[in-house]
N, C-alpha and C positions, 0 to 999 in steps of 0.2 A: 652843464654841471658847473657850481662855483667852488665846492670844495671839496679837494679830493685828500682822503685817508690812510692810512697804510698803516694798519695793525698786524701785531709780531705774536698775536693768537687769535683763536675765534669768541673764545666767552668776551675778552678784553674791546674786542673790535664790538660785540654785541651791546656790552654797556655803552659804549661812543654811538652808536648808532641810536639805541634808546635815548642818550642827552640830546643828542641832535635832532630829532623828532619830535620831544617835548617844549624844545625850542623854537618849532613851527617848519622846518626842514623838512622836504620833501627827501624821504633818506634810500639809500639801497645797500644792505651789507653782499658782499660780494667775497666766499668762500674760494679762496683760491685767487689764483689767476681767471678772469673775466676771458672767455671765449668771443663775447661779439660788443659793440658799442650799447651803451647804456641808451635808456628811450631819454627822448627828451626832456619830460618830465623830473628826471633826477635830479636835486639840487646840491645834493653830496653823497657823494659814493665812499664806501667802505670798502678797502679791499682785506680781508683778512686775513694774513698766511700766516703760515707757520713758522715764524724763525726767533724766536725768541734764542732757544739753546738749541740751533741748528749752527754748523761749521760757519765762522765767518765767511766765509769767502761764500757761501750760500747763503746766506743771510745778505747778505750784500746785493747778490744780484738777482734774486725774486724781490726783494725791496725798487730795485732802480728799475725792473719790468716794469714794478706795480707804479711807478710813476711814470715811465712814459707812458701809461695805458691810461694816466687819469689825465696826463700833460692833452693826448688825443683827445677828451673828453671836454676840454676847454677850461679846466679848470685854473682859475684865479690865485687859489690861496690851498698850500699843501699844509697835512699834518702827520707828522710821525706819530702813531700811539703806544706807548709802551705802559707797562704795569706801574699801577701808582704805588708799589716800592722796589722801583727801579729793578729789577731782576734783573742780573746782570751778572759777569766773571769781569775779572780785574782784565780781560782782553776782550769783552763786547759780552754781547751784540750791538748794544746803544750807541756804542761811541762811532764805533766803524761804518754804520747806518749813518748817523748823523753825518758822520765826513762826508759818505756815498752821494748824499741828497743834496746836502748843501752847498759842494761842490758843482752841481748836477745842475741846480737851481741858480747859481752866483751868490747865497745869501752871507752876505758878512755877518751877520749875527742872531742865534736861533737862541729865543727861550727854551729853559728846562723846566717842565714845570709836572713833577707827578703827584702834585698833592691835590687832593676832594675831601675838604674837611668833612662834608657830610657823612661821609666814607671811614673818618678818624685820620685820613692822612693828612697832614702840616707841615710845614718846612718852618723853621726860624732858627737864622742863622745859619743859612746854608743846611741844615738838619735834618731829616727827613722822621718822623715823629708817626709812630702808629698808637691811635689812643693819646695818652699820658706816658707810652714809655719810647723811648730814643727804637731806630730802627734793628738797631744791632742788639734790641735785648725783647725783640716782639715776638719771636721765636722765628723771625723769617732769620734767623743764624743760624739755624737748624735744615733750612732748606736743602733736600735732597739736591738739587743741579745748579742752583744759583744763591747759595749761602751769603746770605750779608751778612758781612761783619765790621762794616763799618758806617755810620749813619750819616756820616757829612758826603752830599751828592758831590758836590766841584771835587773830592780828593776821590769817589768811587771812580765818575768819570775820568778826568785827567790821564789816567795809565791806558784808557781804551783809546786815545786821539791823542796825535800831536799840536791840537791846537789847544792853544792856553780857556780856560776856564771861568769866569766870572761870578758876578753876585748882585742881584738886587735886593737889598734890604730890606726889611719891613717899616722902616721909616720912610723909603719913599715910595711902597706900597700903598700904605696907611693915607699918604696924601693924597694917591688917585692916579685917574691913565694918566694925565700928563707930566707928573713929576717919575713915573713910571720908565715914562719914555724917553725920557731924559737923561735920568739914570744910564738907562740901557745902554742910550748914545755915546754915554762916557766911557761906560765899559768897551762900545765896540770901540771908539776911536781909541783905546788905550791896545787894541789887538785883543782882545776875548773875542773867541766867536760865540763861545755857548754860555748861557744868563743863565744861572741857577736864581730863578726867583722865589720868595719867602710870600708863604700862603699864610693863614691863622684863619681865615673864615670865608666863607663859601662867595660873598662879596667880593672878594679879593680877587675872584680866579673873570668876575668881570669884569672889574677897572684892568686886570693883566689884557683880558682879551683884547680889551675900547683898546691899549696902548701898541700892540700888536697888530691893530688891523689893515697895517699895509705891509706888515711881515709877509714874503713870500712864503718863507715855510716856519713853522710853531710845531713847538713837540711837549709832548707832556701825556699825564693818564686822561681819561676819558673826562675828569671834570675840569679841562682847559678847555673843553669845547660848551660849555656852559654860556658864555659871552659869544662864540661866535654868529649861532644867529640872528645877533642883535647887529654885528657891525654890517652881517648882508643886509639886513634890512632898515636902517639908518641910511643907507645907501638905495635902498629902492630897490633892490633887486629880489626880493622876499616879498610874500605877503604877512599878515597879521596870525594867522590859523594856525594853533597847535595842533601835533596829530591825535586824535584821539583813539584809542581800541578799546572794544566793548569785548575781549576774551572773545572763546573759541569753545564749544561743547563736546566732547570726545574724552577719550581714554586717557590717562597721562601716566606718567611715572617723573622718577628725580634721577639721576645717574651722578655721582660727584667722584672725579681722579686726584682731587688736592690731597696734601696732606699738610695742609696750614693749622695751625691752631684754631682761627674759628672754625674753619671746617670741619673739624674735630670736633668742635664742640657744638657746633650745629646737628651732626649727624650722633651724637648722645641726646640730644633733645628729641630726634625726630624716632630715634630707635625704642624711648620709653611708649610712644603709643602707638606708631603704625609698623605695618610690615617692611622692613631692613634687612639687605642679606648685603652679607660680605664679600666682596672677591678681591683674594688679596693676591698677589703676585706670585706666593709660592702654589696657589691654586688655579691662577688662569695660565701658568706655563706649566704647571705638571699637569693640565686638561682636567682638575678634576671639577672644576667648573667651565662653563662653554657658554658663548653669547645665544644659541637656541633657548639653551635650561634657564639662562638670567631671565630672558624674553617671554617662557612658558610661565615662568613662576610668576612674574609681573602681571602679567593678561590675566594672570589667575584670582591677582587679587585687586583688582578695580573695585570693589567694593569696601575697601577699608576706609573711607572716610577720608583720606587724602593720600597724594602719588605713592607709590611703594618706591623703595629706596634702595638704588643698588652701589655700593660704593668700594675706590679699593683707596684706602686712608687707614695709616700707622703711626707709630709713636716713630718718633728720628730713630731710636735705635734699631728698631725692623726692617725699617728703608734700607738702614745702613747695612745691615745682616743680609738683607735680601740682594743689593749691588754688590756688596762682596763675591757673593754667594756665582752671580748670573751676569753682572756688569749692569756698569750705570744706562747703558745704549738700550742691551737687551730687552733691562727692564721696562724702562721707558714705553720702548717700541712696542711690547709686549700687553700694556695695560692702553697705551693710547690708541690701541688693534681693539683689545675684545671693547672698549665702549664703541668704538666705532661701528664697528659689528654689531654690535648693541641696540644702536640706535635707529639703527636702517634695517634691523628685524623687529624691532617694536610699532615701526614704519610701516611696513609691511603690514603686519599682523594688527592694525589700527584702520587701516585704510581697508582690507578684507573686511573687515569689520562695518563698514562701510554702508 
């Protein structure tokens, strides 16, 4: 294995593993903690866990597991993944992870990097940009567990970490890895460990990676691994072959827990023509919905022309109505149960099917 991963969800770990495959990467996402050695084969390993808005101090040390499991795996070059708009409380996860690892690693200075303009995310000026509007006004200010409200990354981080902060510019982005790396060096020789670097185009997040690729460990969303497999294979240690998938024939369904604004507005688009049911939080804890009935009603309708749609997604003031009501914990725990449940009796009942 040359590079090992540690993402702080599963869909987020999912996108990094799909860059990394289209990149020509022999990939493995890795749900959880890894029970045995990976085969030889793997050329980067995803480990996916769960600590996004888990207790720091658990967040912390499933992160440092999930590296010594990839440190065993022989891997060359780590990367932190986290959501390309920094999801985060003014005391972690990000910051304290990063301390965890870099510490862990010896690295004196790790890019930040959560921007994938393809995605709409952009940094300039230290900034962190969804679309056309500043982060603090994209409606992730809204966010039920990890409210941004402030869109300059160096001032969200700083409060999670005692170590000072930095910035690479987009002027010496613009010029490329080596004026890049340069930069960087300044920054660390002045004591910055963490480089907040400025994106503006999907280009950018490869001259970062060429400038990076003797960084022990790189952190950022899922489009800083964009350039990685070019520095493996610059290197010889890759070959040329993207991975290709030709789909899969069987059942499907959609299942969404967000309650982002495009998510919102993706699941109004899909509810004007296919079948959509609701399970909202006041319904999956008072049982009057149940991951069998989600699962039954789904199976039922395989014929609708595309996946049926089960979602539990509200306007911020419902969320907020709803965690008053039952807590921020309960709920959580409560809606990240019944899709799990979900998922693994549509599994079931797909495979039967068989």
């Amino acid at each position: 294995m040359l590079l090992g991963c540690i993402g702080d969800d599963f869909t987020g770990s999912s996108d990094l593993a799909n860059t990394l495959a289209r990149g020509g990467m022999r990939v493995v996402q890795y749900n959880g903690m890894p029970s045995t050695d990976a085969v030889p084969e793997v050329e980067a390993g995803v480990v996916a866990l769960k600590t996004r808005t888990a207790p720091v101090g658990e967040a912390v040390e499933r992160s440092l597991a999930a590296l010594e499991w990839l440190k065993a795996q022989g891997c060359r070059q780590f990367l932190f993944k986290y959501c390309s708009t920094f999801d985060s409380t003014p005391e972690g996860n990000i910051g304290p992870v990063l301390d965890a690892l870099s510490e862990a690693l010896g690295a004196r200075g790790v890019i930040v990097c959560p921007a994938f303009p393809a995605t709409g995310r952009t940094i300039f000026q230290g900034h962190l940009f969804v679309g056309d509007r500043l982060l603090n006004e994209s409606g992730m200010e809204k966010h039920p567990l990890t409210p941004m409200t402030d869109p300059d990354i160096r001032r969200w981080l700083a409060p999670q970490t005692p170590h000072a902060v930095g910035h690479v510019g987009y002027r010496s982005v613009a010029a490329g890895a080596a004026a890049i790396r340069a930069a960087m060096d300044v920054e660390i020789a002045q004591g910055r460990r963490y480089l907040v670097v400025d994106v503006l185009a999907d280009e950018d997040l490869y001259a970062i990676a060429r400038a990076a690729a003797e960084d022990i460990l790189v952190s950022g969303g899922s489009g800083i691994a964009l350039g990685l497999p070019e520095n493996f294979r610059r290197s010889g240690l890759i070959g040329d072959s993207a991975a290709v998938w030709s789909g899969m024939q069987g059942p499907a369904a959609a299942v969404c827990g967000s309650c982002s604004v495009n998510s919102r507005r993706q699941i109004a688009v899909h509810r004007e023509k296919f079948p959509t049911m609701e399970a909202s939080a006041e319904a999956i804890l008072s049982g009057a919905i149940t991951p069998s009935g989600a699962a039954d009603w789904v199976m039922a309708r395989q014929d609708a022309g595309a996946p049926p749609l089960v979602y539990s997604s509200a306007e911020p003031e419902e969320v907020a109505a709803a965690q008053a009501r039952y807590g921020k914990e309960r709920v959580a725990e409560a809606v990240e149960g019944f899709f799990a449940t979900l998922a693994r009796e549509l599994q079931a009942g797909a495979c039967a099917g068989c």
